[in-house]
KEKE-3310 file (N, C-alpha, C; in steps of 0.2 Angstrom, whole numbers, plus 5000, padded with zeros to 4 digits):
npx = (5525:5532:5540:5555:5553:5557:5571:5565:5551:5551:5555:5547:5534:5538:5539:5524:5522:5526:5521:5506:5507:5511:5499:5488:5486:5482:5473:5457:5456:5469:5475:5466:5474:5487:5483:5486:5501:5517:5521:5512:5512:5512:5500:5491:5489:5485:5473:5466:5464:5456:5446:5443:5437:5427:5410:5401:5406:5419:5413:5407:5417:5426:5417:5415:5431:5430:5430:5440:5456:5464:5474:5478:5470:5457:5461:5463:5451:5442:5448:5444:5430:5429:5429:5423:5409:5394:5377:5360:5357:5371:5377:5372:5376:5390:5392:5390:5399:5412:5409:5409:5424:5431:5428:5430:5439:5453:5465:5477:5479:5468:5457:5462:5459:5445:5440:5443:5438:5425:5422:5423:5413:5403:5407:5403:5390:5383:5382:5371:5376:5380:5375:5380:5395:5397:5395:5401:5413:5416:5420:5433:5441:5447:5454:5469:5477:5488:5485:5472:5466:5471:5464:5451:5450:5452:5439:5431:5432:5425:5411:5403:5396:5393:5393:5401:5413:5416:5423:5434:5444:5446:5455:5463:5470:5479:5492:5500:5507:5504:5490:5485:5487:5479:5467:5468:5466:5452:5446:5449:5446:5431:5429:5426:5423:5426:5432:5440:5445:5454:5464:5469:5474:5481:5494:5497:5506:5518:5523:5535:5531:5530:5519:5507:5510:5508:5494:5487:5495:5489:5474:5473:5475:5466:5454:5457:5464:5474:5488:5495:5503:5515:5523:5518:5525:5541:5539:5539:5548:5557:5568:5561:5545:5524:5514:5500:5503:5504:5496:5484:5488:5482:5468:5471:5474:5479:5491:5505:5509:5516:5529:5536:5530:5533:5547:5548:5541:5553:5564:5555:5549:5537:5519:5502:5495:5501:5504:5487:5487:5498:5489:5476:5481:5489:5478:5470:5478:5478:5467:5467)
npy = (5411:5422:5440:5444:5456:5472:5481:5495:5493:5484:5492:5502:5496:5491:5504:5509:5498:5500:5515:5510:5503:5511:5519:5512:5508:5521:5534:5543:5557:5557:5552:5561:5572:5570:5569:5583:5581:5585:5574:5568:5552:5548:5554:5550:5536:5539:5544:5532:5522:5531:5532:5516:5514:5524:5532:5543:5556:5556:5555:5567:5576:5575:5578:5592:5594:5594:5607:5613:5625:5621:5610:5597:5592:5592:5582:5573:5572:5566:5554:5547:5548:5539:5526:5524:5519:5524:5531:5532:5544:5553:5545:5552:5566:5566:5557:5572:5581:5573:5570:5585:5590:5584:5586:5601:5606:5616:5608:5593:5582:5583:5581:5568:5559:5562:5556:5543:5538:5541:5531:5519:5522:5519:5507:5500:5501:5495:5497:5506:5520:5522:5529:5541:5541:5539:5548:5558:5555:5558:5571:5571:5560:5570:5577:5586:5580:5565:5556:5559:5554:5542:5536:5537:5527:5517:5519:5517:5501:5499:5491:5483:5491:5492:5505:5512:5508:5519:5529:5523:5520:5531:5535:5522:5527:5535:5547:5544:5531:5522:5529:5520:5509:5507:5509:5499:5486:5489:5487:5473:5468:5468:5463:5467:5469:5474:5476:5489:5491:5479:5484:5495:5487:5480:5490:5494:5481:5488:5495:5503:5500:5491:5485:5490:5483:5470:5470:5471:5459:5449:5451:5452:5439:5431:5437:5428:5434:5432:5440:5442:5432:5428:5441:5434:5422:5426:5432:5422:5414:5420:5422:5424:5420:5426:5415:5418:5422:5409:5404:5407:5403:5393:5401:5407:5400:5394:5382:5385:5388:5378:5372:5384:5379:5368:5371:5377:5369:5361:5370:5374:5365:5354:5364:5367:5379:5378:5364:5361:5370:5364:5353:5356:5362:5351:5343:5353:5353:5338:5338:5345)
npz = (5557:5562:5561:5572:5584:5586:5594:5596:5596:5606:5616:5617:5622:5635:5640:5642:5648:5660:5664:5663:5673:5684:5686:5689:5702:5707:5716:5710:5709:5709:5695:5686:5691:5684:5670:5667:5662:5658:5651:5640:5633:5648:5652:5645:5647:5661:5656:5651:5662:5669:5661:5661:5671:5674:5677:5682:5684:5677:5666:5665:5665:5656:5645:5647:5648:5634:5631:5633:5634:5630:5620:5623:5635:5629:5617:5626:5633:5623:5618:5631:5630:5619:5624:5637:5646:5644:5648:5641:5636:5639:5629:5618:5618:5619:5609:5599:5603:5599:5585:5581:5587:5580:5566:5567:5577:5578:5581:5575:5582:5591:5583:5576:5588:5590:5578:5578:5593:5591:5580:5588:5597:5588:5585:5596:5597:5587:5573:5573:5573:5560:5548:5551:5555:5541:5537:5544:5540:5525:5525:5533:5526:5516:5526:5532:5539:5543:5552:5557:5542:5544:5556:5549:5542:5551:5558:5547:5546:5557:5558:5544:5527:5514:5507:5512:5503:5492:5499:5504:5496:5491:5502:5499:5488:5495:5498:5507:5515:5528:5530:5519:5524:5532:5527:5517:5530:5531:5521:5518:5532:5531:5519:5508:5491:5474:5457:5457:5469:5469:5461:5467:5477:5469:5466:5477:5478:5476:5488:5498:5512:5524:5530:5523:5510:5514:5518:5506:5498:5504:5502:5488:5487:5495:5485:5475:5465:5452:5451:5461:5461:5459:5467:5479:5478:5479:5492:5500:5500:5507:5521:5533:5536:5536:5543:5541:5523:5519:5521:5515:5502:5501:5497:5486:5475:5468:5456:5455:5466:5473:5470:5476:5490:5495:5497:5508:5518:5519:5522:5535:5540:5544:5547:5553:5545:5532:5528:5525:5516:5505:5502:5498:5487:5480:5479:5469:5458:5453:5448:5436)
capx = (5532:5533:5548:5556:5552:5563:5571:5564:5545:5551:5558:5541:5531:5542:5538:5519:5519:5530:5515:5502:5510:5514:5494:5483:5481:5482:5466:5457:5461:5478:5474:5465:5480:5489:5482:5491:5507:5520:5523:5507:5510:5508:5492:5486:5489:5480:5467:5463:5463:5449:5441:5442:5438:5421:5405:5400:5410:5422:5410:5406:5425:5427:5412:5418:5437:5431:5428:5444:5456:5473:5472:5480:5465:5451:5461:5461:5443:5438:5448:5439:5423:5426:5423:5419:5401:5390:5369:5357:5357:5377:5380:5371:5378:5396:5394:5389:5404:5414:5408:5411:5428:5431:5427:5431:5444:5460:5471:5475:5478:5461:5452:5463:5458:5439:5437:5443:5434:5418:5422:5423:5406:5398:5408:5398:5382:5382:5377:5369:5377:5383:5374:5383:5400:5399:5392:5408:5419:5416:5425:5439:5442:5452:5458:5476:5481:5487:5482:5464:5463:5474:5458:5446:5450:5451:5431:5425:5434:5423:5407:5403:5392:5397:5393:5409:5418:5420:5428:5441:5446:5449:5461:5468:5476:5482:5500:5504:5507:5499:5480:5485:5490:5474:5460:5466:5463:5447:5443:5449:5441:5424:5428:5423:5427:5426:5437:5442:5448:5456:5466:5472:5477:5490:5494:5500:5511:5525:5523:5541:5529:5527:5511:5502:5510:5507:5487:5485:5495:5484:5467:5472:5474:5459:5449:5459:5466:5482:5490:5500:5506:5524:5526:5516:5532:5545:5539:5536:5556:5561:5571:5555:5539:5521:5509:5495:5505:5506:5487:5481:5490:5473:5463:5472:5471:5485:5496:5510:5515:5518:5536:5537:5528:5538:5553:5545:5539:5560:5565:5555:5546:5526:5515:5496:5493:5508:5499:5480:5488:5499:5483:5470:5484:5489:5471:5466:5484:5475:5459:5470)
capy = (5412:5430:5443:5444:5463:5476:5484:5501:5490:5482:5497:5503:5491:5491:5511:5509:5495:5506:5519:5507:5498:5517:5521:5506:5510:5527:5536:5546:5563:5558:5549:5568:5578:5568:5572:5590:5580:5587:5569:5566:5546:5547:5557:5544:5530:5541:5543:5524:5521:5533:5527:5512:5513:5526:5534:5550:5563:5555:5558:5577:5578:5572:5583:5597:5595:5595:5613:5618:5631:5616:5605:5591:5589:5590:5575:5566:5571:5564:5549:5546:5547:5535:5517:5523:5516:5531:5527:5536:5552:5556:5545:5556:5571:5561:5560:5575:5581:5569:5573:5594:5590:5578:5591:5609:5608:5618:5604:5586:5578:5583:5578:5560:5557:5560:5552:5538:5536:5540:5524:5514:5523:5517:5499:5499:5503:5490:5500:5511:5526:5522:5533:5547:5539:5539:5559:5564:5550:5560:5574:5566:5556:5573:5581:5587:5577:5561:5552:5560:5551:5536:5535:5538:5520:5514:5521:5515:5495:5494:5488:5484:5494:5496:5514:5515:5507:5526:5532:5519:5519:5537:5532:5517:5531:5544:5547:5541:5524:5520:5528:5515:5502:5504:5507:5490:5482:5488:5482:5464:5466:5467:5458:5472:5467:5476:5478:5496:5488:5473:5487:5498:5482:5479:5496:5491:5477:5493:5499:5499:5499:5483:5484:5490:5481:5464:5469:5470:5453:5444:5453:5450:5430:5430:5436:5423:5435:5429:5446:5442:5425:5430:5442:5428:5416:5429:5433:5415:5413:5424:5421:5424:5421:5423:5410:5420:5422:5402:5401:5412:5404:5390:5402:5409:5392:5393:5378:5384:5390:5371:5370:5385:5376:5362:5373:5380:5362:5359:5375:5375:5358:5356:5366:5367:5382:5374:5359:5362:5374:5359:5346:5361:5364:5347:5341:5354:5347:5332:5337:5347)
capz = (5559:5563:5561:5576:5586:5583:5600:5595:5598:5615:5621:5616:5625:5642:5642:5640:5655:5665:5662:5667:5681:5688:5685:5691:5707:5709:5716:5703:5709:5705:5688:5685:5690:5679:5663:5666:5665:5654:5645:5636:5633:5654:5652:5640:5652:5664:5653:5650:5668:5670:5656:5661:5679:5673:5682:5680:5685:5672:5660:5666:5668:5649:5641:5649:5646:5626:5626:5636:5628:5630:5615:5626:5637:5621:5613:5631:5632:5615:5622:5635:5627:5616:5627:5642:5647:5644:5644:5631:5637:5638:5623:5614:5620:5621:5599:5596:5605:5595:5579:5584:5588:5573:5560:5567:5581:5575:5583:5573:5586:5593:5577:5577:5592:5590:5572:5581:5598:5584:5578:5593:5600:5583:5587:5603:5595:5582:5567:5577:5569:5554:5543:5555:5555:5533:5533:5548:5537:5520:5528:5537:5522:5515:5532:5530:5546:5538:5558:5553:5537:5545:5560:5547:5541:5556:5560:5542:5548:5562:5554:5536:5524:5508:5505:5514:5499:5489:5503:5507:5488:5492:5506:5497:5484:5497:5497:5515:5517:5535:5528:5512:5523:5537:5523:5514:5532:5532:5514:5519:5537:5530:5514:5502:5483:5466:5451:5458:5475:5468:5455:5472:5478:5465:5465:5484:5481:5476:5492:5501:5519:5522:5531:5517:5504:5515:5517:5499:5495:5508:5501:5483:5489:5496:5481:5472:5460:5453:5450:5467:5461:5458:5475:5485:5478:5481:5500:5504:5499:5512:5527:5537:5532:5537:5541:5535:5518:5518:5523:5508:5498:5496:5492:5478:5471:5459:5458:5451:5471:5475:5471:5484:5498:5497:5498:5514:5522:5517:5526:5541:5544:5544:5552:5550:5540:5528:5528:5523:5510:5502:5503:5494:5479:5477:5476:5463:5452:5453:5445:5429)
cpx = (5533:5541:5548:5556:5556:5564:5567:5555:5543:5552:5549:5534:5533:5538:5529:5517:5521:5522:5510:5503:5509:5503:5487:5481:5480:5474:5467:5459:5467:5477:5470:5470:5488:5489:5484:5497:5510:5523:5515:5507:5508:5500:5489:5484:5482:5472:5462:5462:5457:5444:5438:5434:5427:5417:5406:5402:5417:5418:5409:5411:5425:5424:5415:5426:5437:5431:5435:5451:5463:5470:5474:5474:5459:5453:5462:5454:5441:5443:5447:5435:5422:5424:5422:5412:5398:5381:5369:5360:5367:5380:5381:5375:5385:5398:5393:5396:5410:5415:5410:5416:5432:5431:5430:5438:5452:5467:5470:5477:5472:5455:5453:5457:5449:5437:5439:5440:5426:5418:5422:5417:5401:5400:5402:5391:5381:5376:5372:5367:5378:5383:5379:5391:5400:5399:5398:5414:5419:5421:5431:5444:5450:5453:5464:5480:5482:5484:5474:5463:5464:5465:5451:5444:5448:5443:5429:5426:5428:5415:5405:5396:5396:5396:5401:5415:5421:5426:5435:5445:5449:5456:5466:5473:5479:5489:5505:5501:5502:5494:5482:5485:5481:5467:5461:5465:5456:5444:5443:5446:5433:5424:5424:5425:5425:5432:5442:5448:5454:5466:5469:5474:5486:5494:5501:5505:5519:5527:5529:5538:5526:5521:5506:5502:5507:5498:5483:5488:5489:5476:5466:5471:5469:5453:5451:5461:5473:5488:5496:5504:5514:5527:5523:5524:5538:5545:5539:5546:5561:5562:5565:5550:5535:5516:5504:5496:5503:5496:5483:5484:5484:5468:5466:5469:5476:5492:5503:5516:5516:5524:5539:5536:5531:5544:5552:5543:5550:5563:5564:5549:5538:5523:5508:5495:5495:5504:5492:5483:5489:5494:5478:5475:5484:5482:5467:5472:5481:5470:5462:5471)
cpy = (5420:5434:5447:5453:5466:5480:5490:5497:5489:5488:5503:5504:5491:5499:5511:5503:5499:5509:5516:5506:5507:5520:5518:5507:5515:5528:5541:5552:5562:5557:5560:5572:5575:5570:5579:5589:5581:5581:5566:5558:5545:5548:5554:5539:5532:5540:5538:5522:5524:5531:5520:5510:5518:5530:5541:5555:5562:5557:5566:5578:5580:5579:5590:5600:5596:5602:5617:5620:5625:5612:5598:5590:5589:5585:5571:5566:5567:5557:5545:5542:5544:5528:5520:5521:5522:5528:5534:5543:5555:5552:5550:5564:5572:5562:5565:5580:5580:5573:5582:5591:5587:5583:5597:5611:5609:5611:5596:5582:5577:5578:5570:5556:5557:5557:5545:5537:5536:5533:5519:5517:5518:5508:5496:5497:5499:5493:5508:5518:5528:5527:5542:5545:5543:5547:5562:5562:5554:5568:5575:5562:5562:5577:5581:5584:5569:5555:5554:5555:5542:5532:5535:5532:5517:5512:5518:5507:5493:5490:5488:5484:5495:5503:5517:5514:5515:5529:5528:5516:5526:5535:5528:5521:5538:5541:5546:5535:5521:5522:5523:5509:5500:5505:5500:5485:5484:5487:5474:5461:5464:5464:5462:5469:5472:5477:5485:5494:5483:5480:5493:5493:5481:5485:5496:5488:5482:5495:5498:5498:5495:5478:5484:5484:5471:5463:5468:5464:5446:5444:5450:5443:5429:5430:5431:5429:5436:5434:5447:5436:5426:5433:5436:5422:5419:5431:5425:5411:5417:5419:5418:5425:5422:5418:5412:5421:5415:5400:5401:5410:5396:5394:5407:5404:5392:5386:5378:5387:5383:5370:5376:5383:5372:5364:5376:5374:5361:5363:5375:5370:5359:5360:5368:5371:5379:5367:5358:5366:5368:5356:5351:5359:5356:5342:5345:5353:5342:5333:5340:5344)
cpz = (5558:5565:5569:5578:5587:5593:5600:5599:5606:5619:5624:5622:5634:5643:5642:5648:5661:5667:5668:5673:5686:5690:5687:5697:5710:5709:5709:5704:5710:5698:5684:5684:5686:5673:5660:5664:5658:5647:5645:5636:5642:5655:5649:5643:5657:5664:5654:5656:5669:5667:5659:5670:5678:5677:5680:5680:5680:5669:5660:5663:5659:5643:5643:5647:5639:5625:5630:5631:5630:5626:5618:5630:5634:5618:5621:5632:5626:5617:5624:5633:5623:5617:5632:5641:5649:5644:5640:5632:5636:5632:5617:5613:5618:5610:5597:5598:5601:5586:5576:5585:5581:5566:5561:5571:5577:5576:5578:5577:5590:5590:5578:5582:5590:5586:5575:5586:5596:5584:5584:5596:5595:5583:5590:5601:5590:5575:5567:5574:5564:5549:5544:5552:5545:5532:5537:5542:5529:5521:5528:5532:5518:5520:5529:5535:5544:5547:5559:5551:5540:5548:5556:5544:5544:5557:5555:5543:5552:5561:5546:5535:5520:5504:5508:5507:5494:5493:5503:5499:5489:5498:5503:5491:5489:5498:5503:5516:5522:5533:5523:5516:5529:5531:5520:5522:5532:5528:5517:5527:5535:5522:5507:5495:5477:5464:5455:5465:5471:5464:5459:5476:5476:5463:5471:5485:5475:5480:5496:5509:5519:5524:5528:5513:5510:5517:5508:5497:5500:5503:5492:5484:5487:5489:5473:5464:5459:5452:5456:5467:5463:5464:5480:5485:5481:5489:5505:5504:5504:5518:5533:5534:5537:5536:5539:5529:5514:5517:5516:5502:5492:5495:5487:5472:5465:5461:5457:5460:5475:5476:5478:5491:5500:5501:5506:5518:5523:5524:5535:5545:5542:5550:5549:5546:5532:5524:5523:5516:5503:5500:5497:5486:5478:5474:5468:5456:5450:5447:5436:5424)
residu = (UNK:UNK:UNK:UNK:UNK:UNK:UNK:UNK:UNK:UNK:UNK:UNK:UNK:UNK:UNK:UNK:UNK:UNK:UNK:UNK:UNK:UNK:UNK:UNK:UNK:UNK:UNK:UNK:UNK:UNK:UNK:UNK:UNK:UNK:UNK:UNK:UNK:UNK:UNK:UNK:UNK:UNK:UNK:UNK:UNK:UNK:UNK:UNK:UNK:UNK:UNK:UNK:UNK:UNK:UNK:UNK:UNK:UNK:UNK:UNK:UNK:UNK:UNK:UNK:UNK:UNK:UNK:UNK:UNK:UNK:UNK:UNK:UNK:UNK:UNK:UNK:UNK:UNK:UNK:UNK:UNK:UNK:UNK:UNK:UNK:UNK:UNK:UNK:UNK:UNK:UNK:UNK:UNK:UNK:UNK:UNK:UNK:UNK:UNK:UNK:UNK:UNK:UNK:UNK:UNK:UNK:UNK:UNK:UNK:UNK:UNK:UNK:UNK:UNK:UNK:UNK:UNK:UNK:UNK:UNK:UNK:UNK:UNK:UNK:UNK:UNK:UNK:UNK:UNK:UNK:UNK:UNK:UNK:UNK:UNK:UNK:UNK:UNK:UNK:UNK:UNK:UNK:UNK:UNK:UNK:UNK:UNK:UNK:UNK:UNK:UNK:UNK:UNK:UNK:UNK:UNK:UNK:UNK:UNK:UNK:UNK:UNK:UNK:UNK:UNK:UNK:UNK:UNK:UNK:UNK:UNK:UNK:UNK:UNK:UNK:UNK:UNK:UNK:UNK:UNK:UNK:UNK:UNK:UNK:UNK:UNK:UNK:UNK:UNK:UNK:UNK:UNK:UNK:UNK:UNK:UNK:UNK:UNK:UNK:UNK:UNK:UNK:UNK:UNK:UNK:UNK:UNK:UNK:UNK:UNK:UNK:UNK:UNK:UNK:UNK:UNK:UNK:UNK:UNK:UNK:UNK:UNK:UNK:UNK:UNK:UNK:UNK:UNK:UNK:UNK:UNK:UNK:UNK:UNK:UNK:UNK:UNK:UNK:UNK:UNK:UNK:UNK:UNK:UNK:UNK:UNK:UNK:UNK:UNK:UNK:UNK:UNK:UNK:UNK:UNK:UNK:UNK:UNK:UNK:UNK:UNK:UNK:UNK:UNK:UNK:UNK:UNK:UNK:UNK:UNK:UNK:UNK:UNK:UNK:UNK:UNK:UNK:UNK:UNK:UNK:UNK:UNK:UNK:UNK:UNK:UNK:UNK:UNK)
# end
């Protein structure tokens, strides 16, 4: 049961299709002289199009655009370059690029953007680069740009390796919410665990952002540590709950959120997550 989308999101979303819908079928020497255009999320759009659309003279265009002297067309370049379909030769070319804009470019939106499209090249490449990715991410990690450190999350999510785990314990204490709230997904994406983790977790459920604070109550769950029993009962007694709240709450495996579930079946009926949860808890009552 998910909390209903705030206008501020649709209005959002309406202006992003707009975007698209205006950019789908333009030729590309338009989608190009677009990326001049004084509203940036248009350029963006532009961008993805290109991207998406490919071939070589996008990539030149790209490469090229990294070293030019406008910070707006170096973060659409590093854009770019982060899914288009590049072979060996321009990949190579393509991360090194990346990596050089990611560390040294004065601009942080330039950086965002290349620590991020990094991470989606090293997606691509299945490990590929990893050892790359942890030596740019060591960096990154303390950038002054908090949509750096935010992407540098993102970049260390996309495959797991737990050499990543230092770093993202460095993120899970930095003082801006959103890098706190995207390293705890990439803890509970790739299922990382230690005492240290567990112990910035609960550090999290004070967080008044609620995306953090609801990565950390899902993750503590998960590792069935019961240290979230008591917010698992008080969120599940809200107005609006999630399902994956509900889900996570057999693998805690504490019986004592049973009178909650009830009150939730009472509330708002059965539904499968709901369900399997009830059946898990009552069955391990049973066995006490």
């Amino acid at each position: 049961m998910m909390m209903v989308r705030s206008a501020y999101d649709k209005k959002k979303d309406d202006i992003h299709f707009e975007y698209w819908q205006r950019c789908r079928y333009l030729p590309e020497d338009k989608l190009i002289a677009l990326l001049d255009h004084d509203n940036f999320k248009l350029s963006l759009e532009a961008a993805a199009s290109l991207q998406l659309r490919g071939g070589s003279k996008i990539i030149r265009l790209a490469q090229m655009d990294s070293f030019s002297n406008r910070y707006k067309r170096r973060a659409l370049a590093a854009f770019i370059l982060g899914q288009i379909k590049l072979n060996t030769k321009e990949e190579k070319i393509s991360l090194k690029i990346l990596y050089d804009l990611a560390l040294n470019d004065q601009s942080a939106i330039v950086r965002s953007y290349a620590v991020s499209s990094f991470g989606h090249r090293c997606e691509k490449a299945k490990k590929k680069y990893a050892d790359t990715l942890l030596s740019l991410a060591q960096s990154t990690v303390l950038d002054k740009s908090v949509m750096v450190r935010v992407n540098t999350a993102f970049a260390l999510s996309v495959f797991k390796n737990r050499a990543s785990i230092p770093l993202l314990i460095k993120l899970l204490k930095d003082t801006h919410s959103e890098v706190k709230n995207w390293a705890a997904f990439a803890v509970n994406v790739n299922n990382y665990d230690t005492p240290e983790i567990r112990n910035c977790f609960v550090l999290l459920l004070d967080e008044k952002y609620f995306e953090a604070r609801f990565e950390a109550i899902i993750g503590l769950a998960k590792r069935q540590d019961k240290r979230v029993t008591q917010i698992l009962i008080h969120e599940l007694s809200q107005e609006r709950i999630y399902d994956e709240m509900v889900e996570v709450t057999a693998n805690l495996g504490d019986v004592s959120l049973l009178p909650t579930l009830y009150q939730v079946k009472d509330k708002f009926g059965t539904f499968k997550e709901l369900n399997t949860s009830i059946k898990v808890l009552e069955h391990l009552k049973s066995k006490l």
